[in-house]
N, C-alpha and C positions, 0 to 999 in steps of 0.2 A: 575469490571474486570472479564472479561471469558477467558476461557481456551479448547483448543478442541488440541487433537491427530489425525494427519492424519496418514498413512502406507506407501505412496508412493509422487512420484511429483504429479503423476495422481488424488489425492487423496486433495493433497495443490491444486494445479489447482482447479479442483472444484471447493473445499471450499471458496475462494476469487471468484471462478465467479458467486458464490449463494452471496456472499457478495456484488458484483457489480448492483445486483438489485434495494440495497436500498441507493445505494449513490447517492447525486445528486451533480448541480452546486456548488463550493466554497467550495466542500470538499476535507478535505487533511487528506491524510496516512500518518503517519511514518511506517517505515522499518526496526527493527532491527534483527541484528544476525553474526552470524561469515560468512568470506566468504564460502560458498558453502553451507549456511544454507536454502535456499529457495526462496530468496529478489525475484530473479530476476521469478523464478518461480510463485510465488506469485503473482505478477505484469502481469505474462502473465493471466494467469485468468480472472483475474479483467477486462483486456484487452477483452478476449472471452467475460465474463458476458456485458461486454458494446458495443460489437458488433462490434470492431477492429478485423479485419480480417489481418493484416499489420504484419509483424515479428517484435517483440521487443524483445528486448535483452538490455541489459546493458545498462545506457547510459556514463560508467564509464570514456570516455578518450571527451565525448562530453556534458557532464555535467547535459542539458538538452533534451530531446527526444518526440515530440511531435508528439501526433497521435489523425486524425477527422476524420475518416471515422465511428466513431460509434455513440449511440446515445446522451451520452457529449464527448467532448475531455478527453483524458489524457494528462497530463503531469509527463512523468516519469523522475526524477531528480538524479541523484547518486554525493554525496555531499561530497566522501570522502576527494577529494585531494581539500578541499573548506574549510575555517576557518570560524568563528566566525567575526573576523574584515574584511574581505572582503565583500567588497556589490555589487555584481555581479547582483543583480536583479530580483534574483528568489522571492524574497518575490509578485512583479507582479501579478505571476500567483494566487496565493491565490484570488485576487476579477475577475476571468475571470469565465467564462462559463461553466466549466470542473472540474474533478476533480486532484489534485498535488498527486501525487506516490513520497514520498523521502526517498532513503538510505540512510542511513549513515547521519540522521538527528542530531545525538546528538553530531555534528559539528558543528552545527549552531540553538544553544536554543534560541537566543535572536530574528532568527527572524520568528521564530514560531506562526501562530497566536496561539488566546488563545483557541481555540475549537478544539483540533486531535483528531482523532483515533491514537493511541500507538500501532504499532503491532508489538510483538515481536515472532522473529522464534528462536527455539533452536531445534537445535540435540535432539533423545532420540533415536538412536538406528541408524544402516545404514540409513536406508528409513524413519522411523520415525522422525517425527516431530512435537513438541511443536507449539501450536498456541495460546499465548497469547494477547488480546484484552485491553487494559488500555482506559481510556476515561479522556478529560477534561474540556468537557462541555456539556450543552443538546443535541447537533447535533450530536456530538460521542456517547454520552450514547443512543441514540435515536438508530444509527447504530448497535450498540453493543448488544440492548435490541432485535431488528428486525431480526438481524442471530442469536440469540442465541434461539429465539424462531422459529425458521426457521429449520423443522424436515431435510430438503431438503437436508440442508449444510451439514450433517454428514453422508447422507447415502453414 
């Protein structure tokens, strides 16, 4: 598990688009945090670092959000108003080309594969922000290990 403080959105921005460098196909993000904590900010980054030039925003009322203009696809998923026993499909995207962006994953634990990255956002002050990294398998700890030693991400 790592841990980094940003100052501003400008600052999360970055940070996830220095993290976009080392993700590739079949990876998947989790997304946590309160609303207005950073999800969606977060996601656009990652979006710049992958070379999505496209407006993303929320995918909250359209559940999935797909974007190819960069160098993998995203798919950006917001899972709130989506349970557990519902099987809508997203588990799909997981063996595709790109990598899965999900809010509001600890809605749907069961159909997680077993390798994320866990990121969680918290509040620490207006602008500031908590950036926590959890891992649970070699391809997130791999990720995790790659920005962490990655001077880039915090300047």
């Amino acid at each position: 598990m790592h841990q980094w403080t940003t100052s501003s959105p400008e600052e999360t921005m970055h940070f996830s688009e220095r993290m976009a460098a080392y993700l590739q196909p079949g990876d998947v993000l989790t997304l946590s945090g309160d609303l207005g904590a950073g999800k969606t900010i977060f996601t656009k980054g990652l979006a710049k670092g992958l070379g999505i030039h496209e407006m993303v925003n929320s995918p909250t009322f359209t559940i999935v959000k797909e974007y190819h203009s960069g160098r993998l696809p995203l798919y950006h998923m917001d899972v709130y108003r989506i349970s557990d026993e519902e099987d809508i499909g997203i588990d799909d995207y997981f063996e595709q080309d790109g990598v899965t962006v999900i809010e509001w994953a600890e809605n749907i634990p069961s159909w997680l594969p077993d390798d994320v990255l866990s990121v969680v956002i918290e509040r620490a002050g207006e602008h500031e922000r908590t950036i926590t990294c959890k891992t649970s398998g070699d391809r997130s700890e791999r990720i995790n290990e790659e920005i962490s030693n990655d001077e880039r991400a915090s300047d």
